[in-house]
LOGU-652551 format. One record per residue (C-alpha): x, y, z. Coordinates in Angstrom, 2 decimals, m for minus. Each point is the difference from the previous one (the first is absolute). Layout:
@u=X&v=Y&w=Z
...
//
This chain:
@u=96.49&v=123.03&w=97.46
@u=m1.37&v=0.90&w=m3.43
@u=m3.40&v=m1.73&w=m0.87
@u=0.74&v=m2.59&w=m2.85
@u=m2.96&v=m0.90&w=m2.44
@u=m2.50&v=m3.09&w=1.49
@u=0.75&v=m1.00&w=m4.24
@u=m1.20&v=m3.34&w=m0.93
@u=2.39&v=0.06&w=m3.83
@u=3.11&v=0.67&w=2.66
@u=m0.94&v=m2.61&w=2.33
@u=m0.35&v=m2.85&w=m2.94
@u=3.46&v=1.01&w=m1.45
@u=1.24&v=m0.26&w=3.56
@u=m1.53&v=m3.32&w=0.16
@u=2.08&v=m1.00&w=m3.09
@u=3.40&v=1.19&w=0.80
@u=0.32&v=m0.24&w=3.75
@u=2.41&v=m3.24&w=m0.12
@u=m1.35&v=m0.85&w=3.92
@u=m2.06&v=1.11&w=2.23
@u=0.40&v=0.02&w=3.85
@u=m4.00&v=m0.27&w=0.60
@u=m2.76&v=m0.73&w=m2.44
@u=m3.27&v=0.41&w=1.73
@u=m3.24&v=m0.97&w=m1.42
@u=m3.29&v=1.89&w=1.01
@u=m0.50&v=3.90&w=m0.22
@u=m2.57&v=0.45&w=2.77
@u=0.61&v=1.91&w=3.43
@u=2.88&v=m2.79&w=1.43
@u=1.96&v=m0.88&w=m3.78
@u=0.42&v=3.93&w=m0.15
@u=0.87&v=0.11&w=3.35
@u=2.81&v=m2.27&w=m0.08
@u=1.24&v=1.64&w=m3.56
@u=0.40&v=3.49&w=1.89
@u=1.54&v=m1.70&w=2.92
@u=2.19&v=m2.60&w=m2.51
@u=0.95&v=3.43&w=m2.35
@u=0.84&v=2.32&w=2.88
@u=2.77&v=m2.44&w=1.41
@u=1.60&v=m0.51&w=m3.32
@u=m1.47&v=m2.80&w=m0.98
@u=m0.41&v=m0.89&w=m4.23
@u=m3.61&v=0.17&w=0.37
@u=m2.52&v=m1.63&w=m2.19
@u=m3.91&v=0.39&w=0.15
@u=m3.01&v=m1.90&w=m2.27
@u=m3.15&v=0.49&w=0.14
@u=m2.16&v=m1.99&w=m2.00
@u=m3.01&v=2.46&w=m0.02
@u=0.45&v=3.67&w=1.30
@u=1.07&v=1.28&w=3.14
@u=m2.10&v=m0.71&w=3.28
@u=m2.69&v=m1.63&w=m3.03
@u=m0.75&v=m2.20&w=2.94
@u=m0.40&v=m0.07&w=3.98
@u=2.00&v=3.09&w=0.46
@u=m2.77&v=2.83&w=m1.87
@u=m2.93&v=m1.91&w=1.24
@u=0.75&v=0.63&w=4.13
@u=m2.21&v=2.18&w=2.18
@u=2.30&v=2.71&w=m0.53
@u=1.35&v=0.00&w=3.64
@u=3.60&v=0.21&w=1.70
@u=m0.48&v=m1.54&w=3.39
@u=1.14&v=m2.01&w=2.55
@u=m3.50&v=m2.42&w=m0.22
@u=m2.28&v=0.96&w=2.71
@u=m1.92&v=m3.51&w=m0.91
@u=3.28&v=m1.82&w=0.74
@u=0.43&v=1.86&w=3.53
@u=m3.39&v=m1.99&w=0.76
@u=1.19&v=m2.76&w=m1.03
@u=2.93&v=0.31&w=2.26
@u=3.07&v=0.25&w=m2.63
@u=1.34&v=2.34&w=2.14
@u=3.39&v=m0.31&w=m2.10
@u=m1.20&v=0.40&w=m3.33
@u=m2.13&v=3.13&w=1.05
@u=3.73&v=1.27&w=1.18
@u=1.72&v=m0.09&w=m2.86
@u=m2.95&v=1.57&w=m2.46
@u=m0.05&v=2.91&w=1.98
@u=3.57&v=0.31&w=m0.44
@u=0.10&v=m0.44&w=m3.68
@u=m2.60&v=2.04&w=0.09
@u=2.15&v=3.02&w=1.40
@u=1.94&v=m1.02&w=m2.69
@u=m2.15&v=0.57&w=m2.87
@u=m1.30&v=3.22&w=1.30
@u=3.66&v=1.73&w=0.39
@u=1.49&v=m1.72&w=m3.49
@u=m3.83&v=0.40&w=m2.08
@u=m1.60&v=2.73&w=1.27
@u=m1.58&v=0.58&w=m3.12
@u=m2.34&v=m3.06&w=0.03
@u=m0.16&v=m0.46&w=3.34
@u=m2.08&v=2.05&w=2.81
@u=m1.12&v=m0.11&w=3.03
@u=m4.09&v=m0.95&w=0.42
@u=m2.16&v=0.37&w=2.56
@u=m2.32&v=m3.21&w=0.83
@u=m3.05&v=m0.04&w=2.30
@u=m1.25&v=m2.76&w=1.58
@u=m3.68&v=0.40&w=0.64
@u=m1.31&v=m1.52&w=3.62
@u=m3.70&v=m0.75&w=1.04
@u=1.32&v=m0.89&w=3.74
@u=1.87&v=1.58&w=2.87
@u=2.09&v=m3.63&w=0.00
@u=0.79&v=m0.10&w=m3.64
@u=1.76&v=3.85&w=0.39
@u=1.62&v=m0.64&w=2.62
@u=1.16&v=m4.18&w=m1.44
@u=1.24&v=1.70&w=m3.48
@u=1.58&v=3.33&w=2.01
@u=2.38&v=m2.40&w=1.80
@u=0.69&v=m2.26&w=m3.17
@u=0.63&v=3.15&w=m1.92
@u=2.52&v=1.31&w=2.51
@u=1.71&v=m3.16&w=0.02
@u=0.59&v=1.12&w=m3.55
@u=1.13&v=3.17&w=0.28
@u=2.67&v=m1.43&w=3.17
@u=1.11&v=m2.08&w=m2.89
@u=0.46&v=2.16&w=m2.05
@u=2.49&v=2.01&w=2.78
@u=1.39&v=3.38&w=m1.60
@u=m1.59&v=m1.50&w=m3.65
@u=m3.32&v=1.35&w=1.30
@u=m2.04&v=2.16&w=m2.23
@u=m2.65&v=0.55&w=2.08
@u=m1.62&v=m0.45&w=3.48
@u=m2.88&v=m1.97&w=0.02
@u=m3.17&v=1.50&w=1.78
@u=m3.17&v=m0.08&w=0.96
@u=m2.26&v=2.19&w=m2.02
@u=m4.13&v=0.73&w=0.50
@u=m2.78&v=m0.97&w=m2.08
@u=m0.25&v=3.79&w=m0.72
@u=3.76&v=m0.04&w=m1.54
@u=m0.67&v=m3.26&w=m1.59
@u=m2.97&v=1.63&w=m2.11
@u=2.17&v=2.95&w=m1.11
@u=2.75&v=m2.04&w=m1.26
@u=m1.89&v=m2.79&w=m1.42
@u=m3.63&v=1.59&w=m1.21
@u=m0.71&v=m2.55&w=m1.59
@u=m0.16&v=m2.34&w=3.11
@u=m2.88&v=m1.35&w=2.11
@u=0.01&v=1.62&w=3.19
@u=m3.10&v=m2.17&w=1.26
@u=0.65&v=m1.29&w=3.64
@u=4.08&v=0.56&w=m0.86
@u=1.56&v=0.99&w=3.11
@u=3.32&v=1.59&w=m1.29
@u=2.47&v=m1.64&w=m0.99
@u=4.17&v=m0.04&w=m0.23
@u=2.48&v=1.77&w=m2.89
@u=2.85&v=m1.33&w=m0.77
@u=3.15&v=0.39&w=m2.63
@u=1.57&v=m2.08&w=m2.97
@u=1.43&v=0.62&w=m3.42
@u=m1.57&v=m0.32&w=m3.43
@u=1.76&v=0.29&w=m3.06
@u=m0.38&v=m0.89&w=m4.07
@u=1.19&v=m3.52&w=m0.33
@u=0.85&v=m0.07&w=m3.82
@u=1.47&v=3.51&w=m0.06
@u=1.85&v=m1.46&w=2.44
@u=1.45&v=m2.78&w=m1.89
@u=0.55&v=2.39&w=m2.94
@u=1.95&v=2.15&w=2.20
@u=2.31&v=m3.35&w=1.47
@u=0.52&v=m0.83&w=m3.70
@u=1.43&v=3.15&w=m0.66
@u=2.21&v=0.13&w=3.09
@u=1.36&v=m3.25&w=m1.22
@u=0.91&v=1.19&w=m3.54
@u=1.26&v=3.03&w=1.69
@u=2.68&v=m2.06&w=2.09
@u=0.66&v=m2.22&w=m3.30
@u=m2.24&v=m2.79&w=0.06
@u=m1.71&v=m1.16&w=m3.15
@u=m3.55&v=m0.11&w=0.02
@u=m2.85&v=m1.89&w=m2.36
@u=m3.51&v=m0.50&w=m0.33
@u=m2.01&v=m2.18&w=m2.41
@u=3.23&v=m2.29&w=0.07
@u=m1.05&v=m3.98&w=1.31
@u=2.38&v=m1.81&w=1.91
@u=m0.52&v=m3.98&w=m1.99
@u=2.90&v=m2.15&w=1.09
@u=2.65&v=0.12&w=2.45
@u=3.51&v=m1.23&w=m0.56
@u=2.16&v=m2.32&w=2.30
@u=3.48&v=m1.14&w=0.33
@u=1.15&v=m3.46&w=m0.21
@u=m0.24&v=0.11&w=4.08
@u=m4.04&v=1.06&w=m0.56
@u=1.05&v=3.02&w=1.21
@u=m2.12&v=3.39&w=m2.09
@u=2.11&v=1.81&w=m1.80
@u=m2.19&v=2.43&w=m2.18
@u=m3.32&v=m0.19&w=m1.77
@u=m1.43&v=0.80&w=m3.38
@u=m3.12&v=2.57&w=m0.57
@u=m2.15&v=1.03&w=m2.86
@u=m0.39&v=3.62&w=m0.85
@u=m3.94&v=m0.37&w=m0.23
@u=0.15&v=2.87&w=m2.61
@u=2.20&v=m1.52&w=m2.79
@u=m0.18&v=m3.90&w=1.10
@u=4.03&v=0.17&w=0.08
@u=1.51&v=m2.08&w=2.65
@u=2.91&v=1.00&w=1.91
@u=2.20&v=m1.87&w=2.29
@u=0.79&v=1.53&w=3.36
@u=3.59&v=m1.26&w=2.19
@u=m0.19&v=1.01&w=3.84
@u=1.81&v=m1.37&w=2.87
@u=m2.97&v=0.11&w=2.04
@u=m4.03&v=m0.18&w=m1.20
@u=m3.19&v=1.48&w=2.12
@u=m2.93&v=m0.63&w=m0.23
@u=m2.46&v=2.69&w=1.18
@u=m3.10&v=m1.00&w=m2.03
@u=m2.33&v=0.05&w=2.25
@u=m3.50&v=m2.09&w=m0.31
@u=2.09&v=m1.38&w=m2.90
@u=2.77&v=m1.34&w=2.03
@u=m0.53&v=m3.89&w=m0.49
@u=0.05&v=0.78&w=m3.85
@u=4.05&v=0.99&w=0.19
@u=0.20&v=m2.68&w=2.91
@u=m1.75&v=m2.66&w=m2.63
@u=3.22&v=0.63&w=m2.67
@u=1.86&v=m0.74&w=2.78
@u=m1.22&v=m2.67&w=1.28
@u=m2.02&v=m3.06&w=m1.70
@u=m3.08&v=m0.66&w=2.32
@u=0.39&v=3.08&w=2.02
@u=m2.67&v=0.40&w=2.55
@u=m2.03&v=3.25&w=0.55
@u=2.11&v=2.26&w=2.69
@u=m2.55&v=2.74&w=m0.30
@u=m3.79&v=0.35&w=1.25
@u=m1.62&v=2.79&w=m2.09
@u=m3.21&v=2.12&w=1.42
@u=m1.70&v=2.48&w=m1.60
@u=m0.74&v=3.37&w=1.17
@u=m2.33&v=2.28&w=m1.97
@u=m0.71&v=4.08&w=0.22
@u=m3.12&v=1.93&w=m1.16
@u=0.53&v=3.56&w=m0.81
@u=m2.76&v=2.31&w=0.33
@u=m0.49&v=3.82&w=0.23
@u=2.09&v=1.36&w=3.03
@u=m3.77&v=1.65&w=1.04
@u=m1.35&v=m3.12&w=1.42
@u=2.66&v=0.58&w=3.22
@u=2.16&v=3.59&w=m0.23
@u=2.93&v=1.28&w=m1.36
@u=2.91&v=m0.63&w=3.06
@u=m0.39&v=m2.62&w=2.31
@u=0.24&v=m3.26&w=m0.68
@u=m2.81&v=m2.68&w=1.10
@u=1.50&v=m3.07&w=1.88
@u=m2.68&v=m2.96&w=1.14
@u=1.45&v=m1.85&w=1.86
@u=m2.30&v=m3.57&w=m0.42
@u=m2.14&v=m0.36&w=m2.49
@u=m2.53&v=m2.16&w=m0.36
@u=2.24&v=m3.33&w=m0.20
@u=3.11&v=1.31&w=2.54
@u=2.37&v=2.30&w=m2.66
@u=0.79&v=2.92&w=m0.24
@u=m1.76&v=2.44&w=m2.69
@u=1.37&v=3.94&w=m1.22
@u=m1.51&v=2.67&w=m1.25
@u=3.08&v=2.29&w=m1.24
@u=m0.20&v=3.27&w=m2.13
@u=2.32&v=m0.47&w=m3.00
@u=0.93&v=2.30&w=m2.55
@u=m3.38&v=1.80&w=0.80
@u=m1.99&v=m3.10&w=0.03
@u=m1.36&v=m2.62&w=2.69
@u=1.74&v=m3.58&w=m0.32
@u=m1.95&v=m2.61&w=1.95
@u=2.05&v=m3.24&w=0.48
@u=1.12&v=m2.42&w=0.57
@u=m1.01&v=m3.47&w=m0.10
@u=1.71&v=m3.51&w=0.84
@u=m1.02&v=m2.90&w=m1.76
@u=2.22&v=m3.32&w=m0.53
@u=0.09&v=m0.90&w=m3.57
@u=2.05&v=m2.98&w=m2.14
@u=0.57&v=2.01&w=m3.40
@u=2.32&v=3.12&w=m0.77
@u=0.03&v=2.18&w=m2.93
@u=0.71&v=3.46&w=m0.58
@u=m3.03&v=1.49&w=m0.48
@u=m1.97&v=m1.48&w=3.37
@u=m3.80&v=0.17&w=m0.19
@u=m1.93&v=1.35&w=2.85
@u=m2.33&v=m2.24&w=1.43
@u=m4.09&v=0.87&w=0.38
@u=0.28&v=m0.68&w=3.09
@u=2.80&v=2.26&w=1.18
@u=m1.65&v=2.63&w=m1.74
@u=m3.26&v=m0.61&w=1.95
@u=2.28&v=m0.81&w=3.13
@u=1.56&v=4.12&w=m0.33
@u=m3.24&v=1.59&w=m0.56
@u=m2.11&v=m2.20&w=2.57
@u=3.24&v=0.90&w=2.87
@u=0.01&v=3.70&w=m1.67
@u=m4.12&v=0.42&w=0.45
@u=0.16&v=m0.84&w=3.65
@u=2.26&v=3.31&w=0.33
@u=m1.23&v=2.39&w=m2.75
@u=m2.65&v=1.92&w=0.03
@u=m0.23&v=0.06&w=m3.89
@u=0.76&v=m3.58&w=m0.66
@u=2.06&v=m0.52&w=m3.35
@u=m1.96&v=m2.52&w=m2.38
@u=1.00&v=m1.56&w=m2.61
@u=m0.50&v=3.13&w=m2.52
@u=1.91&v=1.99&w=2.05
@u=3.58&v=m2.16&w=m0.56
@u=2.24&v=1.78&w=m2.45
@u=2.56&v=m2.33&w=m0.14
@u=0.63&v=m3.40&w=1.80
@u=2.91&v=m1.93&w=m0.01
@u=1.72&v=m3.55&w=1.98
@u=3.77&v=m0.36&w=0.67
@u=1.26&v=m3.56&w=1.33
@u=2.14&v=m0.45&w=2.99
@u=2.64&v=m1.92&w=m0.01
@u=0.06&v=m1.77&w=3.79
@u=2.75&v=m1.64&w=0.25
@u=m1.39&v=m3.42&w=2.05
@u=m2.51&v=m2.44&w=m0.98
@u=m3.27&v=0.13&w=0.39
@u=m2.54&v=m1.22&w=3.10
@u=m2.07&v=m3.03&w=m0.08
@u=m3.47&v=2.02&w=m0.01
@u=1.67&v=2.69&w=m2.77
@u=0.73&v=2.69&w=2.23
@u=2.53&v=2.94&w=m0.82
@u=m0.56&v=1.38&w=3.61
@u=2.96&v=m1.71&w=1.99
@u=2.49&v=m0.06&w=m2.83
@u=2.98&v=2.04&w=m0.04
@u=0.45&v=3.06&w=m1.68
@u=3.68&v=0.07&w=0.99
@u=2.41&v=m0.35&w=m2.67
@u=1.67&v=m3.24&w=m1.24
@u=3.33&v=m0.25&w=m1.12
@u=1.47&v=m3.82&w=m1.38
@u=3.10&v=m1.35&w=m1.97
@u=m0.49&v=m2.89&w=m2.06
@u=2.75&v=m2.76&w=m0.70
@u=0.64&v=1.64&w=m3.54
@u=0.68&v=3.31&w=2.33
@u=m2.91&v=1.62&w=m1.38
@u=m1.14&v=2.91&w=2.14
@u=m3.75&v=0.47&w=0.43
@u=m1.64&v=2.62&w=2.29
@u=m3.70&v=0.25&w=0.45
@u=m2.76&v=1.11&w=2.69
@u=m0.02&v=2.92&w=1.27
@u=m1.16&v=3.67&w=m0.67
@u=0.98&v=3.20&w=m1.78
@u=0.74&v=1.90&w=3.46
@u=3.01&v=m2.90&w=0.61
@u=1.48&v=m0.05&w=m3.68
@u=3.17&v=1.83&w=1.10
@u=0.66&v=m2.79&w=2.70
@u=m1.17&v=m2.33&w=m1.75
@u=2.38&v=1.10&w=m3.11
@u=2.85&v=0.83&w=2.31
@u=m0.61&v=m3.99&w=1.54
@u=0.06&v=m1.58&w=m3.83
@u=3.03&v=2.30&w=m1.18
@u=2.27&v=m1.48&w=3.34
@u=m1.02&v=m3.34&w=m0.81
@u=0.82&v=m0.24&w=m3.96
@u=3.50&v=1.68&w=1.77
@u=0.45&v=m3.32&w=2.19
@u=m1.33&v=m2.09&w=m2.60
@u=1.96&v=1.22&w=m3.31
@u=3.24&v=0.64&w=1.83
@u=m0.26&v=3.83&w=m0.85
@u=2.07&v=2.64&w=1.76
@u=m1.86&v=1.44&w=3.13
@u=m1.18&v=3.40&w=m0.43
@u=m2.29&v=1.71&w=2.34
@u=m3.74&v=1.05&w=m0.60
@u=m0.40&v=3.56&w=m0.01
@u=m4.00&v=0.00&w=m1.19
@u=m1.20&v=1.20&w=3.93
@u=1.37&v=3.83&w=m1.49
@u=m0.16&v=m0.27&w=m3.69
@u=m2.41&v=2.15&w=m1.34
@u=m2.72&v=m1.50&w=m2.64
@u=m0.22&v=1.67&w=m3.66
@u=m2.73&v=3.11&w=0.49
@u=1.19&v=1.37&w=3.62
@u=m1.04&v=3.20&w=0.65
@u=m0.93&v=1.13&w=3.58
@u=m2.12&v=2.97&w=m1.62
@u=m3.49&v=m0.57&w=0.74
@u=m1.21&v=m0.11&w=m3.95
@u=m4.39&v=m0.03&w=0.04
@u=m1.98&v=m2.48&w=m2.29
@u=1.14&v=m2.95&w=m1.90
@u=3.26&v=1.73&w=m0.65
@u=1.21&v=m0.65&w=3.34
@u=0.82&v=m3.94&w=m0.98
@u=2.38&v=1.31&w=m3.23
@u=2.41&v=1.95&w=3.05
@u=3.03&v=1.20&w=m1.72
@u=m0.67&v=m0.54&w=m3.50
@u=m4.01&v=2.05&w=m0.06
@u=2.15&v=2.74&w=m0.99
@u=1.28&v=m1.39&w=m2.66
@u=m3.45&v=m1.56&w=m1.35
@u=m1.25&v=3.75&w=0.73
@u=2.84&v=1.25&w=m2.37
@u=m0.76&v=m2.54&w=m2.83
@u=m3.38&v=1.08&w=m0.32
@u=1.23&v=3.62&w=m0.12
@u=2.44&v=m0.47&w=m2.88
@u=m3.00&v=m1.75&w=m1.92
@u=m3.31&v=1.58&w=0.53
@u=m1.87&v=m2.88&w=m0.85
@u=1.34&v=m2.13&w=2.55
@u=m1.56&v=1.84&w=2.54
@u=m3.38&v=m1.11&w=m1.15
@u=m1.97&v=m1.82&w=2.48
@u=m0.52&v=m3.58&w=m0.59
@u=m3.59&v=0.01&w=1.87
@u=m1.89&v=2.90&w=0.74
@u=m0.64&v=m1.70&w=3.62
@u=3.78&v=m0.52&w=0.76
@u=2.93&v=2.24&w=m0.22
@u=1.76&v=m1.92&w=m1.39
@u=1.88&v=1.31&w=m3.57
@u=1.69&v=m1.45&w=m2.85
@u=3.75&v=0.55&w=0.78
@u=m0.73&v=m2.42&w=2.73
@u=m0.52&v=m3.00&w=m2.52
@u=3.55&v=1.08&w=m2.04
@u=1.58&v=0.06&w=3.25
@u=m0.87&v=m3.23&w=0.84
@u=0.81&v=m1.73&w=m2.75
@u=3.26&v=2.39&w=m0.41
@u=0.96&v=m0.65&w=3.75
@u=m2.10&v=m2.72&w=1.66
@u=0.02&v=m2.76&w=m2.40
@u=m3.48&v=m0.04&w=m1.03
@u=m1.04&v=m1.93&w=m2.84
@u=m3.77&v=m0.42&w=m0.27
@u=m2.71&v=1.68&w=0.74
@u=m0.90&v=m1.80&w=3.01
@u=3.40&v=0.53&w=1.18
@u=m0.61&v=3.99&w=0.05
@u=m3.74&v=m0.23&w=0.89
@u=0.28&v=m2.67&w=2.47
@u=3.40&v=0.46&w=1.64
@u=2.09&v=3.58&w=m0.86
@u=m3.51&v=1.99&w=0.48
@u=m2.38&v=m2.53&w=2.06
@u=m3.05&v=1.02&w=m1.85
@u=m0.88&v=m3.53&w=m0.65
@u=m0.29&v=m0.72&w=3.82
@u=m1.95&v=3.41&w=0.75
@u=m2.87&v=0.25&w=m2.70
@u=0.54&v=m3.21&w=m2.56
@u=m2.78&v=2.08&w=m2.48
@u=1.75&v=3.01&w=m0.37
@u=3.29&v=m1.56&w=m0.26
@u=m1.65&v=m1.61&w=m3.31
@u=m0.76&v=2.99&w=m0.89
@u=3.43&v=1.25&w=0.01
@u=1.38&v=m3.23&w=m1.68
@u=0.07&v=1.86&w=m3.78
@u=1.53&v=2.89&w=1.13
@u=2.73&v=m2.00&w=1.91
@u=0.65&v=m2.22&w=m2.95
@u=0.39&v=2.29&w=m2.31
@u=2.59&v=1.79&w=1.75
@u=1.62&v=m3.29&w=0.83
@u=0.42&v=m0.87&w=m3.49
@u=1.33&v=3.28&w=m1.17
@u=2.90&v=m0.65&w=2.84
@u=0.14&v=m3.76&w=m0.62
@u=0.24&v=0.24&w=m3.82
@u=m3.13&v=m2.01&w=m0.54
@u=m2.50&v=0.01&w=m3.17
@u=m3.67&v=m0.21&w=0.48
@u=m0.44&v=m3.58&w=0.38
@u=1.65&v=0.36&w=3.37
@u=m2.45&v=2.41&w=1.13
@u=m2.71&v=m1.45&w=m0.63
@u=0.82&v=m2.87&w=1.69
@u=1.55&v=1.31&w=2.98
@u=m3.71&v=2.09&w=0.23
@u=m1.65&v=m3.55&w=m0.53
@u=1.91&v=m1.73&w=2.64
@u=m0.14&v=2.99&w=2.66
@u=m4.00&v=m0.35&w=m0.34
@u=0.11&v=m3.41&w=0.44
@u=2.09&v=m0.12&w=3.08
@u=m1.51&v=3.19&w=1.57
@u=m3.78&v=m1.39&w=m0.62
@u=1.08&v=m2.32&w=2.81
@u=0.67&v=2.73&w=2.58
@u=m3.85&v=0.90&w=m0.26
@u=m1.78&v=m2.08&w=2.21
@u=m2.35&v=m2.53&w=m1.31
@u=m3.92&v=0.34&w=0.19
@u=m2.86&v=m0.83&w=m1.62
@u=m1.10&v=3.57&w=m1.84
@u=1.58&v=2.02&w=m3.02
@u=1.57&v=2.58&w=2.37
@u=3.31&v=m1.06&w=m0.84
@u=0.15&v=0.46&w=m3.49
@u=m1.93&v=2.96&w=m0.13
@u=1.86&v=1.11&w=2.39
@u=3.04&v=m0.73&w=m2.12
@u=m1.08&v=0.91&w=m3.20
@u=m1.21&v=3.81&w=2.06
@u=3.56&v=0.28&w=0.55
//
């Protein structure tokens, strides 16, 4: 199939002329993308909006893992463990790009807890049946010092290694989005769903949106509507319904990201309860250390979620326990919350412990579809369960799901070494832009490898717009070293606004509002590190 452009002028003008639509699905994160490959790939008139930029939300802020949810195998949801590590199978044959295998060890200071989190941990891999990438094991507190130096060995008495996935949650997306425009679907960001339309039954019929970038408002026919929003769910459910209550019970999980030195560069770190019962990782990333994750219930949502003081002195007090060289506060290069969309209300004393992280799928009287809960290992099922639904729902002609062998935009089996790996098919062609004009193979950082051509091919072929969106999103430096990244804002507009067309006003304030959102990725404390520190940079 030849690769189409991911073009946001083409996807407006489709929005304009396409007289109906057979789905119109509202939310660009991990599960609206999803369901736009799944929707595009069966035939389907396909229609995405997005009203920020792709995977803006929940789905780049994760813990960067594919896996079936050894937490939830504790907790005894034996059949949601089952199907992650099947969609996890998934991802690893269709995305092998962005997704790997990782090792994970599991520290033990007693003969009972090896032997307690051996069995649990070969209950997984039986789960996980010919899916298995690994045998779990014990391994010594000898082994357990070579792969994690950075460990305290200190009355450890082994401990067990086991196997999951990890993978680059908004290349991901990126890559869905173009899959979808690749099997015909039109896709938008910056584009806000503000009204939805009904018959004279009260049945939905389309919706209207504003293209954020011009303020024009467009109005949108399609037999059936989804919404896949997310945290922001009971927003579309609200212009639905009058006096709609809450269906979703947001918690907060927040990452620190620190110098992969503090642990090694290949295994992972699982503990497996920290000091208040959860589960805490230490996971090499794109050659750093990402320390996460948090849970804590909150009442608000936005799209730029602040992480708490406490979570941040909740990682590094859980983190200290384990590492020899304890990370402090000066030693956090970038920091940064998600929310989590659980799809059941909250517990009297607050808790997000003993609420589901399964997925949630509902029809409302107007026949609006919404989807929400889950995770990014189960957005193929949990796409394929939406797309069969909107078919039973909007009376369209049964066609079957073919996403279990589809392969995503970027496969390549090649093994490809540094941050390359996560462009797949098209590094090549980045490779070759930057040969054909020398000065795109500049490097945007002298730190990272990163190069010019990589910002024109983003906005060229991934739909970037802003700064943040390359920075944050296309090249992750925002989530791996927040100073540096503001260091490479200039470079990154200017380029942008030689491919955008834009004059000097819009650099400058693209540069001014990448500073101010990226200051908040530095972590808060009471000396003048941080701006010296940004300033140095």
């Amino acid at each position: 199939m030849p690769s189409l452009l991911l073009d946001r002028s083409v996807g407006l003008r489709h929005s304009d002329t396409q007289p109906i639509w057979d789905l119109a699905i509202i939310g660009g994160g991990a599960t609206g993308l999803g369901i736009a490959v799944d929707a595009a790939a069966r035939g389907y008139k396909t229609i995405l909006l997005e009203q920020h930029d792709f995977a803006k939300g929940t789905s780049s802020r994760s813990t960067k893992l594919v896996h079936g949810g050894v937490r939830y195998l504790a907790m005894g949801d034996i059949k949601l463990v089952y199907g992650a590590l099947r969609e996890r199978d998934i991802i690893f044959r269709n995305a092998p790009h962005v997704a790997h295998t990782q090792p994970f060890i599991i520290p033990c200071y007693s003969i009972f807890s090896k032997w307690k989190y051996l069995i649990g941990l070969k209950i997984y891999d039986w789960l996980a049946g010919r899916n298995r990438i690994g045998k779990s094991t014990f391994v010594s507190k000898k082994e357990i010092g070579e792969a994690l130096p950075g460990i305290k060995t200190n009355q450890l008495r082994g401990g067990i290694r086991y196997f999951d996935g990890q993978f680059d949650d908004a290349r991901l997306a990126i890559n869905l989005a173009q899959t979808a425009v690749n099997y015909g679907a039109t896709i938008l960001n910056y584009c806000k769903v503000t009204a939805l339309f009904k018959d004279n039954d009260g049945k939905v019929t389309g919706l209207r949106f504003t293209d954020i970038e011009t303020d024009r408002q467009i109005q949108v026919t399609a037999k059936a509507v989804v919404n896949a929003t997310g945290v922001f769910v009971d927003d579309i459910l609200r212009l639905d319904t009058d006096g709609h209550l809450p269906l979703v019970s947001p918690s907060q999980g927040t990452h620190v990201v620190v110098d992969r030195s503090f642990l090694g560069n290949r295994d992972a770190l699982m503990i497996p309860k920290t000091s208040d019962g959860r589960v805490l990782f230490g996971v090499p990333w794109h050659g750093y250390l990402l320390l996460g994750t948090t849970d804590t219930p909150i009442d608000a949502h936005s799209l730029e979620p602040k992480p708490l003081d406490s979570e941040i002195d909740f990682i590094l007090k859980n983190a200290a326990i384990y590492l020899k060289k304890p990370p402090q506060r000066t030693d956090i290069l970038s920091i940064f919350a998600g929310l989590r969309p659980l799809a059941a209300p909250k517990k009297a004393d607050g808790s997000t412990k003993e609420i589901s992280r399964d997925h949630k799928l509902m029809v409302s009287t107007s026949g609006l579809i919404t989807i929400t809960g889950g995770k990014w290992t189960t957005y193929r099922k949990m796409a394929e369960e939406t797309v069969d639904k909107a078919i039973e729902i909007a009376g369209l002609a049964e066609r079957a799901c073919h996403t279990k062998t589809i392969k995503i935009h970027g496969y390549i089996t090649e093994q490809v070494s540094g941050h390359w790996a996560t462009y797949g098919s098209d590094a090549p062609k980045i490779r070759a832009l930057a040969g054909a004009y020398p000065q795109l193979a500049e490097k945007l950082h002298d730190d990272f490898d990163h190069i010019a051509a990589e910002v024109v091919w983003a906005v060229r072929h991934e739909m970037a717009r802003t700064v943040e969106d390359v920075l944050a999103r296309r090249l992750r430096i925002l989530f791996l070293d927040a100073a540096k990244s503001i260091a490479m804002a200039p470079k990154v507009a200017a380029i942008m606004a030689g491919e955008l067309q834009k004059d000097n006003e819009w650099t400058a304030g693209q540069i001014a509002q990448y500073l101010s959102l990226a200051k908040t990725y530095l972590p808060p404390r009471d000396d003048h590190g941080v701006r010296e520190n940004v300033k140095a940079n």
